[in-house]
Every structure is written in C-alpha cells, then in structure tokens.
C-alpha positions in Angstrom: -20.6 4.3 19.9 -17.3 5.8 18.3 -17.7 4.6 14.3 -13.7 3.4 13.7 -11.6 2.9 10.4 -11.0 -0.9 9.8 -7.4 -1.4 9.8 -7.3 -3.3 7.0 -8.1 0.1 5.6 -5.9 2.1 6.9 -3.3 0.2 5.5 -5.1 0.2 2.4 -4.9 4.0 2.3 -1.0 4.4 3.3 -0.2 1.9 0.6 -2.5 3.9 -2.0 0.1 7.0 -1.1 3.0 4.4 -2.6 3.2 6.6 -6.4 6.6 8.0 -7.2 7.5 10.5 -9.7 10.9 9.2 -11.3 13.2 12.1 -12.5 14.9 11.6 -15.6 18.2 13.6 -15.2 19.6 12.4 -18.6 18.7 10.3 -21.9 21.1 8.5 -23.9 19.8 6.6 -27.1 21.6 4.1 -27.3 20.6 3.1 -30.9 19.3 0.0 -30.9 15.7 0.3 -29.5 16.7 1.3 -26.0 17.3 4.2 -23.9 19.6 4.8 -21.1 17.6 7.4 -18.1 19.8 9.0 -15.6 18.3 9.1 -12.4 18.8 9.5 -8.8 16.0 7.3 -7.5 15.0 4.2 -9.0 12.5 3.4 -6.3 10.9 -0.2 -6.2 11.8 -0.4 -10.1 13.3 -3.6 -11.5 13.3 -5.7 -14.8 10.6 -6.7 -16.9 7.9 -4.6 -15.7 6.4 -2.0 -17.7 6.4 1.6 -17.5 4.3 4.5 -19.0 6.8 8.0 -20.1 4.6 10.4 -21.7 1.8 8.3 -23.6 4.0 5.0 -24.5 5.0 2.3 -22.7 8.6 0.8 -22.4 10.1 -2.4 -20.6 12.6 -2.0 -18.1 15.4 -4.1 -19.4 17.8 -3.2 -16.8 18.4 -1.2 -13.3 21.3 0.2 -11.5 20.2 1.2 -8.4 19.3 5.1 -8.0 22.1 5.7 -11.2 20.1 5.3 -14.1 17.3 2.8 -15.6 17.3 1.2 -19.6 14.2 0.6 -21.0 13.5 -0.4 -24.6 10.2 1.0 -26.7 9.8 2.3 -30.5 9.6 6.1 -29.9 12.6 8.3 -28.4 11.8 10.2 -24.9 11.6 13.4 -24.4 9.2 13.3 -21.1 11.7 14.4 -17.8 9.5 12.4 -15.5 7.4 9.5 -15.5 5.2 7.9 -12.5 6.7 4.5 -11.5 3.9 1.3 -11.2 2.2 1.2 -7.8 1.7 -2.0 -6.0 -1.3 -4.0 -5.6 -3.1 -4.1 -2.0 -4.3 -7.5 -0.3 -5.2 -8.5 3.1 -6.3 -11.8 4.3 -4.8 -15.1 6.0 -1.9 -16.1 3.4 -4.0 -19.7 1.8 -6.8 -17.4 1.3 -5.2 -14.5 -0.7 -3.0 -17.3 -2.7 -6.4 -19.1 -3.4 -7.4 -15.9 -4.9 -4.7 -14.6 -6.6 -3.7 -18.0 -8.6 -7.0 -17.0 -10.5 -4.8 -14.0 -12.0 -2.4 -15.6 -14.3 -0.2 -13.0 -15.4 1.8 -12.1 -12.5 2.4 -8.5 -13.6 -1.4 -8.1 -12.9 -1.1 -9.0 -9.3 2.8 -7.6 -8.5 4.4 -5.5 -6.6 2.0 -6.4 -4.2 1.2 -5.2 -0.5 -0.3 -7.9 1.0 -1.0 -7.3 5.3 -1.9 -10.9 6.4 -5.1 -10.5 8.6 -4.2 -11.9 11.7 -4.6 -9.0 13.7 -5.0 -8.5 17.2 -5.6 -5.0 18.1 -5.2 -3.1 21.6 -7.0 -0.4 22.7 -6.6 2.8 24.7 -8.7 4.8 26.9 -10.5 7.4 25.8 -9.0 10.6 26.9 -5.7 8.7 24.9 -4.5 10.3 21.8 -3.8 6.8 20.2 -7.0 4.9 19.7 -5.2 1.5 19.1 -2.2 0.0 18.6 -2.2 -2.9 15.8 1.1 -5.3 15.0 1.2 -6.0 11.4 2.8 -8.3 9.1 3.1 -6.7 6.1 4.6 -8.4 2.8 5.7 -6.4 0.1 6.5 -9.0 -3.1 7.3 -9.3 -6.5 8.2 -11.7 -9.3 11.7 -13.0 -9.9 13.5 -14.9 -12.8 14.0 -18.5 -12.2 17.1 -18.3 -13.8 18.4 -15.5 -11.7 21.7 -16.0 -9.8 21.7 -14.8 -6.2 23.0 -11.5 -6.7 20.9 -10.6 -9.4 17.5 -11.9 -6.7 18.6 -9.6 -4.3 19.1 -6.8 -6.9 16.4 -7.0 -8.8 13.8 -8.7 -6.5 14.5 -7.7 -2.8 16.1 -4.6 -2.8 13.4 -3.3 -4.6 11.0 -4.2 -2.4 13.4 -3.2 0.4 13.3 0.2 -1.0 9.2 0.0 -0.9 9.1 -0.8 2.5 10.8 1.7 3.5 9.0 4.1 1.3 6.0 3.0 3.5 7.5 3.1 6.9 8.2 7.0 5.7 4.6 7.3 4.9 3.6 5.8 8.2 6.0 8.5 9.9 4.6 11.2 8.3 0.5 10.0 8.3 -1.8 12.1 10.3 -3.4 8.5 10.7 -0.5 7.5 12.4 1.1 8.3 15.9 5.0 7.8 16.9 6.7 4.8 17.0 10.6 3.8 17.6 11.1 0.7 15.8 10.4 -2.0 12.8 11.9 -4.9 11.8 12.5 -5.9 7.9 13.4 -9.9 6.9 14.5 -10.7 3.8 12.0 -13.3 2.1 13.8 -14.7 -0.9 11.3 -17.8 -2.1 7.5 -16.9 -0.7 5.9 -20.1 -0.2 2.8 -21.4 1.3 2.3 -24.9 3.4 -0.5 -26.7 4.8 -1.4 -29.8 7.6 0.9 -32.9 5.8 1.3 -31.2 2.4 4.4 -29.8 0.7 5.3 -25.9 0.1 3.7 -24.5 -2.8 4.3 -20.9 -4.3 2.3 -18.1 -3.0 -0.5 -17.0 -5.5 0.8 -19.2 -8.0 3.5 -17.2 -8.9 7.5 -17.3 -8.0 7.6 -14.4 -5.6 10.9 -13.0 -3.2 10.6 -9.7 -1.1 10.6 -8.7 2.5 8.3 -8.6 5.3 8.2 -6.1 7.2 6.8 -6.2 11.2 5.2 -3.3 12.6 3.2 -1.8 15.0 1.2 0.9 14.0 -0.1 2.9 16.6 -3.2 4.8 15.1 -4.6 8.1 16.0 -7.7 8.8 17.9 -8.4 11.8 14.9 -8.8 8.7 12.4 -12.4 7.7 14.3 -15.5 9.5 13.2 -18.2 10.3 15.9 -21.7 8.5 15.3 -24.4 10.0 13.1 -26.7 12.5 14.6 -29.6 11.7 15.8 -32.9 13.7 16.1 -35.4 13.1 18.6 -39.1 14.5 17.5 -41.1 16.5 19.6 -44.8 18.6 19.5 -44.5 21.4 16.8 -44.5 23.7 19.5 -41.3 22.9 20.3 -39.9 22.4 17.3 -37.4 19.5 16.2 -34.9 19.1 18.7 -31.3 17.3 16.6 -29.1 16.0 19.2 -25.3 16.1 17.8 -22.7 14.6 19.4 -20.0 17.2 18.7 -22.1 20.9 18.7 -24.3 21.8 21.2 -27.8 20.6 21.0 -30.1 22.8 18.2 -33.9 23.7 17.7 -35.0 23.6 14.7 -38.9 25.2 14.7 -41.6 24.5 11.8 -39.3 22.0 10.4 -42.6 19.7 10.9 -46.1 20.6 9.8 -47.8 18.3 11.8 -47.2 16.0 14.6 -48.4 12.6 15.2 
C-alpha cells in the first residue's frame, strides 16, 4: 500500500516556503524616532505588525505599496535587508479553528494566518498517472484590521496584503515539485471574516476582527510526493540466508545475517 502525504500537509509545507527577504534600497531618518525604507516589494507587509532588521525590532507605522515602508524603533538602521513575518498555518472546519484560536488573545500571535478549511474531497488517479490526486481547496489567507479604518485604507492595509500573499503562494504552487500544472484560481475579496451557526448571529472568526481573501484552488499533486511502503524481510533457514524483499530494488540475500534459526 502506497504510504501518501496528508494534504493538510502539503499545504502545510508550501505555506512554510511563504518567508521573504525585503530589500532596503534606501533609509531616510526622518528624525523623530522613524525611518523611511525604500523598497520595491513590500510583500504581505502592513501597519502595526512588527518586524526584526538586524537584531531590533521596529513597528511598521506605515506602507506604500512596493515604494517604501516607515517603521519607528530607537536605534538607526544600517541592515540592507530584513526577513518579513511569515504567516501562521491552520486547517480545520472554520467553528473548530475559531474555537481554538479565541484562546490566543493577542491577535499578532495568531495573524497573517493560512488557514485551508478541511473539507476536502480528494480524487484520485490511476496508477500509471503522473498526478496522484487532485484536491480543491479553500484557502484563507487573513489578518487583522483597524476598526476605525475607512474603506480605502481596509483594502490597503488589510486585503491587498493578503492579496499579495496569495499570490505569493499560487507562485509557490507553480513552481513545487509537489505540485503538477494547473490553468486557473479564483481570489474573493473577504473584507469582515465572520463565523455563523444553526439560529445564532455572526460572530468574528477566532475572536479577532479579521479581512483578507480566499482563495479556491485545485491542486493537483504529484505521484513523486508518495513514498513506497517499508521493506519487509521474510526469514528463512540460515542456509539460505535472510531474504529482504524491497519494493523498489530487486530482491537481496543477505547470508549469516542470523546465527540461528528457529
């Protein structure tokens, strides 16, 4: 029986490749406890979350998209990168994962998140097929927003972001070894992320005021990601030493390996 690669973890593995290096193409100080940082990406990046440059931390206090990024900390930076923060991975139904995640309070603790809801229904291939299955997926990618954020500033700060991180996936997708081809996706905006249930009213996702995107995908995943069973060995007399039956290389004697046979 051919040992396969949940799926839950192979998304788990394509959202652990979601770590950017952000180039800092310029730094202005702008002399009163924040800095100005050219760049031409600013990934998934947005306001109020933290990020490390060298060994301190600084606060994104504002971001124009792919131009440059103000932060505000104590010491002046010299660093000309810095590794943006890498989302969170979930997967579950949607009431379960909210259930767990309102034990986190801080929201920065729990977002960006990838969250692949875990309703999955998987089709599979014949075995002479390169593609072992083929899985549609929701995936969510979230993060926090300002309650007191206008409309324009939700979409820039809150879904474009996480716009840009779904796409940053898709690439990975496209470029996976995991992964076979596949023509299409679809993104929906998901400005408020709330959760229902049978006769009650719509609560916020994981206790926390989340906006983002979903996106819908089928991933179609390679026959190379499934790993053939453990060997087995079958024991015979000494005299004719241990035979290991492998399911890949030809079959193998192996003689005195035993000192007795019983």
């Amino acid at each position: 029986m051919i040992v396969r690669t949940p799926t839950v973890d192979v998304v788990r593995s394509l959202s652990d490749l979601l770590e950017f290096t952000v180039g800092i193409t310029s730094m202005t100080d702008n002399g009163d406890g924040t800095y100005t940082l050219g760049t031409c990406n600013t990934y998934h990046l947005q306001p109020g979350f933290t990020v490390t440059i060298g060994e301190n931390d600084y606060v994104i206090e504002s971001v124009i998209r792919n131009e440059e990024i103000v932060v505000s900390g104590t010491v002046t930076i010299t660093d000309p990168t810095f590794v943006a923060y890498t989302p969170f991975y979930y997967h579950g139904t949607p009431i379960q994962v909210s259930r767990e995640l309102t034990e986190i309070n801080v929201a920065s603790d729990k977002t960006p998140m990838t969250f692949l809801s875990r309703e999955l229904k998987e089709r599979y291939f014949a075995r002479d097929s390169a593609i072992d299955r083929e899985v549609p997926c929701r995936i969510f990618f979230l993060t926090q927003y300002n309650q007191d954020w206008l409309s324009d500033e939700m979409h820039k700060y809150a879904i474009q972001p996480m716009r840009e991180l779904a796409f940053q996936f898709v690439d990975i997708c496209k470029a996976s070894k995991l992964i076979g081809k596949f023509e299409d996706f679809e993104i929906n905006e998901k400005e408020k992320v709330g959760i229902s249930t049978s006769g009650k009213d719509k609560k916020n996702f994981a206790n926390a005021h989340l906006s983002g995107v979903e996106l819908l995908i089928t991933l179609p995943i390679n026959r190379e990601n499934c790993i053939a069973p453990c060997p087995t060995f079958v024991v015979v007399p000494p005299s004719e030493g241990i035979i290991w039956e492998d399911m890949i290389e030809p079959w193998e004697t192996y003689t005195n390996a035993w000192e007795t046979y019983q």
